[in-house]
N, CA, C and O atoms as a GROMACS GRO file, in nm:
protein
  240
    1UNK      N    1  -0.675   0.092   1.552
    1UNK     CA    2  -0.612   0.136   1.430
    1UNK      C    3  -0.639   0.285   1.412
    1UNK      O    4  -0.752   0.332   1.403
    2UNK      N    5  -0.543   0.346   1.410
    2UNK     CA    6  -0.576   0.528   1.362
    2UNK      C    7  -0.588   0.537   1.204
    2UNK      O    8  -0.578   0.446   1.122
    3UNK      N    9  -0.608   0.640   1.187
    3UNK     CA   10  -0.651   0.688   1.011
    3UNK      C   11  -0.519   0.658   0.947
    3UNK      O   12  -0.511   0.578   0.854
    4UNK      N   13  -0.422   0.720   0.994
    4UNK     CA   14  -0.289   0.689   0.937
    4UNK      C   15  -0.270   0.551   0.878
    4UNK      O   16  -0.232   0.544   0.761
    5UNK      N   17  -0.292   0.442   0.948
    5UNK     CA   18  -0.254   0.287   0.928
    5UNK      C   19  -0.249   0.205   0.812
    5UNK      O   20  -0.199   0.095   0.787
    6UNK      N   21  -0.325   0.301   0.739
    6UNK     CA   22  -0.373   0.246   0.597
    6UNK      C   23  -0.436   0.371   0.499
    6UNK      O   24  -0.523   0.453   0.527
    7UNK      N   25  -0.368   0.356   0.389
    7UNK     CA   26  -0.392   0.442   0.244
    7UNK      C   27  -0.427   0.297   0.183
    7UNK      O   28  -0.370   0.188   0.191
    8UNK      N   29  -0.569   0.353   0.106
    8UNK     CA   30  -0.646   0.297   0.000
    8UNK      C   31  -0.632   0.367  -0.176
    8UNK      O   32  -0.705   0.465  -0.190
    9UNK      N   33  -0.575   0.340  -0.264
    9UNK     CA   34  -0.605   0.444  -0.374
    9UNK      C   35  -0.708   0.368  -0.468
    9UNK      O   36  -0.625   0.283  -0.502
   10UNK      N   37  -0.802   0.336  -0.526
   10UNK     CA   38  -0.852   0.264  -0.646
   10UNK      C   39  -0.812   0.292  -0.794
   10UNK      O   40  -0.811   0.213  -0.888
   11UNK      N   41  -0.779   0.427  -0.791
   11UNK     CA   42  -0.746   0.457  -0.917
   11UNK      C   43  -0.576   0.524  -0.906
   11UNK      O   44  -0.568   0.644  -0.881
   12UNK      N   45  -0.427   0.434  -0.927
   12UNK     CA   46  -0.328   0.499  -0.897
   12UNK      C   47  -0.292   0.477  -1.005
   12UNK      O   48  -0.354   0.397  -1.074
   13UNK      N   49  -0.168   0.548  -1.057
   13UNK     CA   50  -0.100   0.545  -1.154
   13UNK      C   51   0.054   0.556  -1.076
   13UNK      O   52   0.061   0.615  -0.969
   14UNK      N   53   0.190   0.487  -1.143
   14UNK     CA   54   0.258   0.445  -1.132
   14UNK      C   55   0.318   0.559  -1.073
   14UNK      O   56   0.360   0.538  -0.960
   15UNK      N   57   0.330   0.646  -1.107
   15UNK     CA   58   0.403   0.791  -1.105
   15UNK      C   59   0.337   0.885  -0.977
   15UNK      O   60   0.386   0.989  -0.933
   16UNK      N   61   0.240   0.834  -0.940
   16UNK     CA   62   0.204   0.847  -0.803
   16UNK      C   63   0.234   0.794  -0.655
   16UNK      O   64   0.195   0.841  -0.548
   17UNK      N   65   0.309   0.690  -0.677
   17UNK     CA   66   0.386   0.621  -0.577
   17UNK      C   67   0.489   0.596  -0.560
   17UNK      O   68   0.523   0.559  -0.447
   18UNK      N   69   0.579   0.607  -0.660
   18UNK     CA   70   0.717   0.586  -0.714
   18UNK      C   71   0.792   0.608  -0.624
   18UNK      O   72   0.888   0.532  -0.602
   19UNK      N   73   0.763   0.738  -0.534
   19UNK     CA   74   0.842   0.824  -0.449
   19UNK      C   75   0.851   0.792  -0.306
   19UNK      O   76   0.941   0.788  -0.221
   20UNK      N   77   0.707   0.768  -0.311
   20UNK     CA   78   0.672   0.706  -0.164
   20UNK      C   79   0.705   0.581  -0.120
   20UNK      O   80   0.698   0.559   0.001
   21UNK      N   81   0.744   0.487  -0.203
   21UNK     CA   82   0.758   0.343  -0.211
   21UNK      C   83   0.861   0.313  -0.149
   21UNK      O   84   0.858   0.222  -0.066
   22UNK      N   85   0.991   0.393  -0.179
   22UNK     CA   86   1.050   0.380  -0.063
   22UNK      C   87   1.108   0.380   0.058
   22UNK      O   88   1.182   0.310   0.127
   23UNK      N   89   1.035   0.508   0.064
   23UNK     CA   90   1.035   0.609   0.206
   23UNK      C   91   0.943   0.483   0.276
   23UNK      O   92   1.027   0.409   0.326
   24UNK      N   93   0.828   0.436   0.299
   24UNK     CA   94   0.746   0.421   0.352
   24UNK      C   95   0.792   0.250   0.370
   24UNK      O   96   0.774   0.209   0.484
   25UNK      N   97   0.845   0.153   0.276
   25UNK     CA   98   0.960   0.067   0.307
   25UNK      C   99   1.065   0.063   0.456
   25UNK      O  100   1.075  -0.012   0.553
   26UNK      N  101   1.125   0.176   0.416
   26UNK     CA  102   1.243   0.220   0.490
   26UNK      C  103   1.157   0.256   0.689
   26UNK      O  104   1.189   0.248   0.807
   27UNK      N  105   1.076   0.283   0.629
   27UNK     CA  106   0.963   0.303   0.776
   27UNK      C  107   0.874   0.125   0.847
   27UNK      O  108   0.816   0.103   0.953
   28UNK      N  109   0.897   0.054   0.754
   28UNK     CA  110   0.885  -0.051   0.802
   28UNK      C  111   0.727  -0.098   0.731
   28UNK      O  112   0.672  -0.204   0.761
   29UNK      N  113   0.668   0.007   0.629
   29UNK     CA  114   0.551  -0.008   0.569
   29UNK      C  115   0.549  -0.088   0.466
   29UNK      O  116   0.653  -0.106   0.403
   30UNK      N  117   0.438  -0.148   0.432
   30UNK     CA  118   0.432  -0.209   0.310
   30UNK      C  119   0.359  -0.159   0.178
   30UNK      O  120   0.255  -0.107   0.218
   31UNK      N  121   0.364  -0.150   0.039
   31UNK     CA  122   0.287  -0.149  -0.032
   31UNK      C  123   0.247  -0.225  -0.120
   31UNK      O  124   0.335  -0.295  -0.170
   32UNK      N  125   0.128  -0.241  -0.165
   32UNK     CA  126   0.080  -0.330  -0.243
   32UNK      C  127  -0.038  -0.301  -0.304
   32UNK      O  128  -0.104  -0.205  -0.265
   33UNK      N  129  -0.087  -0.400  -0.430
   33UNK     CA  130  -0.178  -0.355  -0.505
   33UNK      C  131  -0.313  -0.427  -0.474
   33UNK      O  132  -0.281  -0.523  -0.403
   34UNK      N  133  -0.449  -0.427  -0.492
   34UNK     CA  134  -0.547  -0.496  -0.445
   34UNK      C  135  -0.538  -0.652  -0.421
   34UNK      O  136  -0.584  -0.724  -0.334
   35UNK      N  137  -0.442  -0.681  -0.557
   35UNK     CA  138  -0.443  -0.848  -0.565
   35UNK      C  139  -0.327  -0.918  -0.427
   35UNK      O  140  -0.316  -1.037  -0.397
   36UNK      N  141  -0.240  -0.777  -0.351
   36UNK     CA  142  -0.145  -0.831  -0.216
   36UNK      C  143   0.024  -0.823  -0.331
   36UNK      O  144   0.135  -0.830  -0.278
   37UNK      N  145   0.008  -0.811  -0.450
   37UNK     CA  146   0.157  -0.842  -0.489
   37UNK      C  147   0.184  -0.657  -0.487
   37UNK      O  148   0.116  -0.563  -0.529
   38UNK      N  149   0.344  -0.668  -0.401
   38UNK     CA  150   0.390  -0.550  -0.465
   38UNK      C  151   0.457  -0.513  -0.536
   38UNK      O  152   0.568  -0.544  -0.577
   39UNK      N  153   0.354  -0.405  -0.564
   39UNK     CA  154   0.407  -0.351  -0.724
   39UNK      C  155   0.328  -0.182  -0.707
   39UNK      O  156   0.223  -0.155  -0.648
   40UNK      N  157   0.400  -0.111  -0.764
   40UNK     CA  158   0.293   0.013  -0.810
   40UNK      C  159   0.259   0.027  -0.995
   40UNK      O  160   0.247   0.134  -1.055
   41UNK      N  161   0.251  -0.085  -1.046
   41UNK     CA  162   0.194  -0.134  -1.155
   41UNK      C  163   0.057  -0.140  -1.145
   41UNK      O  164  -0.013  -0.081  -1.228
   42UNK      N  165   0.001  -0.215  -1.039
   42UNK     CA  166  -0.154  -0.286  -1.040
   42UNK      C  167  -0.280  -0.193  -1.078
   42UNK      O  168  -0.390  -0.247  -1.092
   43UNK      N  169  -0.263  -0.016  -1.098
   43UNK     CA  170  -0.354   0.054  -1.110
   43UNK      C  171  -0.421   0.095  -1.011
   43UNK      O  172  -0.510   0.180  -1.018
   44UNK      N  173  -0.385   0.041  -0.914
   44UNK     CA  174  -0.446   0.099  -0.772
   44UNK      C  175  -0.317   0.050  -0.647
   44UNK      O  176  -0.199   0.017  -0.647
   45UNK      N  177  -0.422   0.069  -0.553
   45UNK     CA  178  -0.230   0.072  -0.458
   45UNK      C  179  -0.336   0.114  -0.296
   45UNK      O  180  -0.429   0.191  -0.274
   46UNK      N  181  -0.246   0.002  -0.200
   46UNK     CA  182  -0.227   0.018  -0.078
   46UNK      C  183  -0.166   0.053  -0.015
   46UNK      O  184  -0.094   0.104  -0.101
   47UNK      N  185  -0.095   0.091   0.119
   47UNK     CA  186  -0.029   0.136   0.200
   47UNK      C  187  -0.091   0.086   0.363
   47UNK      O  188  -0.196   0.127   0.413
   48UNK      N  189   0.009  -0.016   0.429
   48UNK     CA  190  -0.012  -0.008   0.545
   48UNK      C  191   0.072  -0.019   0.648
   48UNK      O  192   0.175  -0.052   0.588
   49UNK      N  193   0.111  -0.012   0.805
   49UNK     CA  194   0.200   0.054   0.870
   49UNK      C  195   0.310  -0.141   0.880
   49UNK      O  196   0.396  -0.178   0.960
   50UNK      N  197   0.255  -0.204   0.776
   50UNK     CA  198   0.356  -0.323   0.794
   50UNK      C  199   0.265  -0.449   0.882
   50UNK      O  200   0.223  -0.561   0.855
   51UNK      N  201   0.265  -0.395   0.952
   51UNK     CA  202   0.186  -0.518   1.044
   51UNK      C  203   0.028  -0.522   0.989
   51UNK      O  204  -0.034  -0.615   1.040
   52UNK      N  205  -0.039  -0.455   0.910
   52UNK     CA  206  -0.185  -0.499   0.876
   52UNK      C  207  -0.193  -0.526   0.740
   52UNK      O  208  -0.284  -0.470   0.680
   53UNK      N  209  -0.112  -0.604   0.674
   53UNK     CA  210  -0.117  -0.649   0.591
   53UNK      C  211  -0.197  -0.778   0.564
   53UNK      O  212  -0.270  -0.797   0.466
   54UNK      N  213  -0.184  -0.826   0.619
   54UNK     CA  214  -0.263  -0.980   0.598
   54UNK      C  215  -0.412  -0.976   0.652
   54UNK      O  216  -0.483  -1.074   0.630
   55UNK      N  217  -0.487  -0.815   0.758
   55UNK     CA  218  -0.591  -0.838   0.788
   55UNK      C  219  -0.623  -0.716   0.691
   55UNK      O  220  -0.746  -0.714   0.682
   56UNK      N  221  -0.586  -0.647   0.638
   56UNK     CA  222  -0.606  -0.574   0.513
   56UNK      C  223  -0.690  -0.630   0.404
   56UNK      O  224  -0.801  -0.614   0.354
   57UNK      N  225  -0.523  -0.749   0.384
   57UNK     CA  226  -0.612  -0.831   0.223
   57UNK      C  227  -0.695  -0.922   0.248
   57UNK      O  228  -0.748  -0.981   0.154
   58UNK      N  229  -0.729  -0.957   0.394
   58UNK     CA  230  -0.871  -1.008   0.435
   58UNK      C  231  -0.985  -0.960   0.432
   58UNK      O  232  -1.089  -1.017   0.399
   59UNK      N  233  -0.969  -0.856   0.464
   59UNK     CA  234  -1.152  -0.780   0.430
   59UNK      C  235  -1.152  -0.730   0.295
   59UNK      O  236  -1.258  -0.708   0.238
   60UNK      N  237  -1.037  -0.709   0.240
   60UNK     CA  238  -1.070  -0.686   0.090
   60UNK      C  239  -1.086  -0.826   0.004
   60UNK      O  240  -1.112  -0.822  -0.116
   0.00000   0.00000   0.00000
């Protein structure tokens, strides 16, 4: 896994991702909030290249 693969935020606000959400979609990425639902509601916020999603919300 390189550094790229995954963005962690703990503290996001809505207006911080808004933009990126769907660029990073369109790239085949996913985003999501600690609890796995996406949303850039949850107050914090993930980012990963699509495929590490499910070993993501495993170690978290």
């Amino acid at each position: 896994m390189a550094g790229g693969d995954v963005m962690l935020d703990p503290l996001l606000n809505p207006w911080d991702a808004a933009a990126l959400v769907p660029i990073l979609r369109e790239a085949g990425g996913q985003f999501f909030d600690w609890t796995g639902t996406d949303t850039i509601h949850g107050g914090n916020g993930i980012s990963t290249n699509g495929r590490l999603k499910k070993a993501v919300q495993a170690i978290l």
